[in-house]
Every structure is written in structure tokens, then in C-alpha cells.
N, C-alpha and C positions, 0 to 999 in steps of 0.2 A: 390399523396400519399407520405409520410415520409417516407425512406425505411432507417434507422441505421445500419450503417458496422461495426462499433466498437466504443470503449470508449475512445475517441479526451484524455480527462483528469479530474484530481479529484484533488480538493485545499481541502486542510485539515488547518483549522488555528492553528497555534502552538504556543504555548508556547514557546519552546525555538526551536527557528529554526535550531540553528547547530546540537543539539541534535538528532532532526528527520530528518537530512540529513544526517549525520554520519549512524543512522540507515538503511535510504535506498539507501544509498550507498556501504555504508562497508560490510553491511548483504548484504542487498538483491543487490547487483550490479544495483542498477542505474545510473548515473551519472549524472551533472549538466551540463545543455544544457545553460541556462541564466540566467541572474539575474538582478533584478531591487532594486535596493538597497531602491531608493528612495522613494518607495511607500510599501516596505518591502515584495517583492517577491523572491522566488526561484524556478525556475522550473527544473525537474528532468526527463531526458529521463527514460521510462519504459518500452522499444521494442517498439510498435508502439504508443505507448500513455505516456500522459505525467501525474507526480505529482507535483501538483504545492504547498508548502511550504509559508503560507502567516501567517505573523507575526500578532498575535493579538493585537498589540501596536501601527503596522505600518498604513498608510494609507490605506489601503483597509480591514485588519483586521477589526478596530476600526469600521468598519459598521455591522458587525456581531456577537455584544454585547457583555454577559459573556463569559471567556474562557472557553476553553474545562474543563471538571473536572469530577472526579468518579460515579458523578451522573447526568452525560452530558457529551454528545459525537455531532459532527457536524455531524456525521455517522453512521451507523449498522456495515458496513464493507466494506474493499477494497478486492476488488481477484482477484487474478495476477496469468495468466494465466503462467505456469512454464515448456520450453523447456528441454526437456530430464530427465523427472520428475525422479528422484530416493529415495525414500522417506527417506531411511536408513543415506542416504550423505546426504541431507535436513536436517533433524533432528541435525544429528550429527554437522553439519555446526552451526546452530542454538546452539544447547547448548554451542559448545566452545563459539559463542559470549554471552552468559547470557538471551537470548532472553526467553522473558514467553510464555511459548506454550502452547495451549489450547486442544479444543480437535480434534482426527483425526477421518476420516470417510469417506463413498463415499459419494458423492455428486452432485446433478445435477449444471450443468452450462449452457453455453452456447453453447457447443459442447457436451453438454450430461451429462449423466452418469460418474462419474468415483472419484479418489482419491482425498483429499485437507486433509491439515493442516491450523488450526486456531493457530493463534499468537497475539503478541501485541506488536505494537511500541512502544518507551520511555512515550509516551504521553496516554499509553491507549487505542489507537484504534484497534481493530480487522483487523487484512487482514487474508486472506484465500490466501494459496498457492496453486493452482487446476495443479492438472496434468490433460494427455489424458483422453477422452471418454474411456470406456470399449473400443466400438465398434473400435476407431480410434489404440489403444494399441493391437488389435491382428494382 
């Protein structure tokens, strides 16, 4: 049997690659673990998992047809599980960067029950910010 412990990584093909690393970097704090230039990858530490950053022009891109666009997305959403969730500093964090935020709620996850904010990268895609379970936050 297949037993899954977590989410290894998610490639997003992008449009402008500096773009959507500036984003999940600058915003959300992840940083650049590697890079392959030559096949137009970037990949991004994200705590224990990775985002991987693939140029739609580049060599691996180019296999997964039209670009992203308003009426196409490679995804529904990313959700990034968020250490010492505060939602007020989250927020607030977010608007100084211009970031478009969607909407708030609780939310089941993978640890339960509990708070998320929907977002959207330069590109369009949804990520969901998930704080603690209820049950894990008392």
C-alpha cells in the first residue's frame, strides 16, 4: 500500500519566471534552493516541500501547451501550510506588498479544521494560506 506524508512539490508553468519568484519569495518567504537555467527551471524551498518555477518557453515548459491565462490556470490552488499563523500580520504583510486577496474562511485541510486566506500570485493562481487545526490551536 501507498501511504503519502506530504506534498515533495508543485511546478506552476510561468509566464514570467522572475515575476513568480519575486513573489514567493519576497511575499511569502521562500527561497531559491536551484536552478537549471538550461531547461528553464527554478525550484523554491517551501519548508519541507518544494515550488518548482518552469518557464513556459523553456525546455520543459514548451511540453505543456498554452500558457497559463484568465481563462486557464495549470491548478485550482496551492496551500501552504503557515507557522505561527496570525491572520491580522498576514493580511497586513500582504497589502503593504499589493498582493490580491481573496476570500477568508475556515477551512478543512489536512490537519483539520481551521483558518486560510485565498490569494493570488502575479500570474493568477490561487494559494490558500492554512493556519492550525481548531483542535491543534487550543
Amino acid at each position: 500500500m501507498i501511504r503519502i506524508g506530504d506534498i515533495d512539490h508543485v511546478v506552476l508553468r510561468a509566464i514570467d519566471v522572475a515575476a513568480m519568484q519575486r513573489f514567493y519569495c519576497d511575499v511569502l518567504g521562500c527561497h531559491e534552493e536551484r536552478r537549471q537555467d538550461e531547461i528553464g527551471l527554478v525550484q523554491l524551498r517551501a519548508g519541507t516541500s518544494l515550488i518548482d518555477l518552469v518557464a513556459i518557453d523553456g525546455k520543459l515548459g514548451r511540453h505543456g501547451g498554452a500558457a497559463p491565462s484568465r481563462e486557464g490556470h495549470n491548478m485550482d490552488h496551492l496551500c501552504l501550510r503557515v507557522e505561527d499563523y496570525d491572520e491580522a500580520a498576514i493580511l497586513a504583510h500582504l497589502k503593504a506588498h499589493g498582493v490580491r486577496i481573496g476570500e477568508l474562511g475556515s477551512r478543512y485541510g489536512a490537519k483539520g479544521e481551521g483558518p486560510s486566506i485565498y490569494l493570488y500570485d502575479p500570474q493568477g493562481n490561487m494559494v490558500e494560506l492554512k493556519g492550525p487545526a481548531a483542535s491543534a490551536a487550543q
